[in-house]
N, C-alpha and C positions, 0 to 999 in steps of 0.2 A: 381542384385543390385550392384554388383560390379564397375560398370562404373559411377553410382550414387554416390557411396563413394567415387573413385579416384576423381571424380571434385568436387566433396565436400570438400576435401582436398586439391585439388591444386588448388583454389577457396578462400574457409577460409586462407588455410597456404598461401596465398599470400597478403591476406586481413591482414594479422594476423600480419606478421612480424614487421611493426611499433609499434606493441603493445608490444610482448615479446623479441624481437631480435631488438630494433632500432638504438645500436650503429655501430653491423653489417652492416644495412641498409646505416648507413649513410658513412659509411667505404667503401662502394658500389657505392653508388652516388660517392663519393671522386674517386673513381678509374676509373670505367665506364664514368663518368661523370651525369648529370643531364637526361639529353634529351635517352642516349642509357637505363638509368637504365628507366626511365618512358615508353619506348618502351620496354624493358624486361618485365614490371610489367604489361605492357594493354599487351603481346600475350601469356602473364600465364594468366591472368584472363580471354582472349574470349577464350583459352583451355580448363579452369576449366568450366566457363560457359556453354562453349557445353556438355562439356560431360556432366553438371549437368540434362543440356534440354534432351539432348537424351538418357542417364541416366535414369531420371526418365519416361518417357516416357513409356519405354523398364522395368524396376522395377513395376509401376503401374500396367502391365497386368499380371506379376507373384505376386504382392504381395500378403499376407495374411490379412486378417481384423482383427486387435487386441482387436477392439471395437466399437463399432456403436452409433453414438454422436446421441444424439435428436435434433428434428427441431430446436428447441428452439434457438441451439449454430449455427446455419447457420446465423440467425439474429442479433446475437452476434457479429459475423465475418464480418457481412456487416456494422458496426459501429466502428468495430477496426482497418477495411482496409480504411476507410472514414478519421479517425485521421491517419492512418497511412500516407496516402499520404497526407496531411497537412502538416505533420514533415517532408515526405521526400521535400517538397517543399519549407518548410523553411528552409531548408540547402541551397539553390540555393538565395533567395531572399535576398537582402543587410537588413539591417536596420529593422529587423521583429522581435516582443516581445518574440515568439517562440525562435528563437535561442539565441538571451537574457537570458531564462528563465530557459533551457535544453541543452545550450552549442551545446548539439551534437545530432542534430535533425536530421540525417539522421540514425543513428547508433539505437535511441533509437522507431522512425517511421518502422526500421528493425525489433526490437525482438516486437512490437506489433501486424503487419502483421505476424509472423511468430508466436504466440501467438495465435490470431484468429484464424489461420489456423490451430493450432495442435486441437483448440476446438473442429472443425466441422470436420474433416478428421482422421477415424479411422485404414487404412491402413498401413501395416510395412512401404509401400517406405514414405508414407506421413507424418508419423512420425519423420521417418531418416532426411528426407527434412527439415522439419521445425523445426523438434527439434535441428537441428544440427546450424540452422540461429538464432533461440531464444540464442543457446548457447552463439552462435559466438557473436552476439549483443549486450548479457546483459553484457559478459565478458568484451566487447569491450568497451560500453559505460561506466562503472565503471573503466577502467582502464582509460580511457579518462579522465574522471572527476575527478581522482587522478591526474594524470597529471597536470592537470589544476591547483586545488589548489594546486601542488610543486609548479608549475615554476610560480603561481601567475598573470595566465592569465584569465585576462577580456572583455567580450564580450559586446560593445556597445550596448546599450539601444535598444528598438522596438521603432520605429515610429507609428500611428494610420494606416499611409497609406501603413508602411510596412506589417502590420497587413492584412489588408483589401486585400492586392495581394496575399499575402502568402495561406490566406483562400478559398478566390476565386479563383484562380488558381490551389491549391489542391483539391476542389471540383470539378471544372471543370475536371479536372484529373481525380479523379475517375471513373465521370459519364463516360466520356468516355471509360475507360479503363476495368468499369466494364460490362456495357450497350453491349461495341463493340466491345472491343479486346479482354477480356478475353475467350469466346468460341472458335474465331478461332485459338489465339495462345491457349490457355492450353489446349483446349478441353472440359472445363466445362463452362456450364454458370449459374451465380451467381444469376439470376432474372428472369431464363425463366418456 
């Protein structure tokens, strides 16, 4: 499980920095410049990233079961991944009532997905994994939102039509992702 926590850590701690360190951050931008520190930041994340995939992967066939969720919470799951990718999609779409409404809908679509997933998954790695994202998430998305009312930052209104892309493209998102990529990349499949 070891390689599971290290990109868990250089993963979050890289995610993390704007939240508890951002004068640092920006003292770094200042120095490095814009462009090398944003290249610094994407080859710590597809670092962290990997080793989270191959991490867990490699944790999954050693861990232990802590507790064994009932069917019930798999269908739970399949309704909290369905909003979840909603929010992660109105973080990308301009003008959507969502990010109006939640500010920081990638952040707060994060600890839902990662939520879901602690419901229905009773194993140590699975736990680590997602308990560690719910953490990272909920931290994040509450510091965000303080953020927000200091510096007295406001997010433009939803449109109907931002609304209507936002939903329909996160659903489509899903279907697809649960329907057809989720078994070949994770190796479980959600509907079969």
């Amino acid at each position: 499980m070891i390689y599971l926590l290290a990109g868990l850590i250089v993963f979050l701690g890289a995610h993390s920095i704007h939240l508890f360190a951002n004068d640092w951050r920006v003292a770094q931008i200042e120095r490095l410049g814009r462009r090398r520190w944003k290249m610094l930041y994407a080859l710590t994340s597809v670092v962290g990233l990997v080793l989270i995939i191959w991490g867990f992967g490699v944790a999954r066939r050693e861990a232990s079961m802590l507790w064994f969720p009932p069917v019930g919470l798999h269908h739970a799951t399949e309704l909290f991944t369905l909003i979840s990718f909603i929010l992660l999609t109105a973080a990308d779409v301009p003008r959507n009532p969502f990010k109006a409404w939640v500010h920081h809908p990638m952040v707060l679509g994060t600890a839902i997905w990662a939520l879901g997933h602690l419901l229905s998954n009773g194993s140590s790695a699975d736990i680590l994994l997602f308990g560690a994202f719910f953490i990272w998430s909920t931290a994040s998305f509450v510091v965000n939102l303080q953020r927000d009312r200091r510096d007295g930052i406001l997010y433009p209104a939803g449109t109907p039509r931002g609304a209507i892309i936002t939903v329909v493209a996160g659903i489509v998102a899903w279907i697809v992702f649960a329907f057809w990529l989720h078994g070949p990349l994770i190796g479980v499949r959600p509907f079969a």
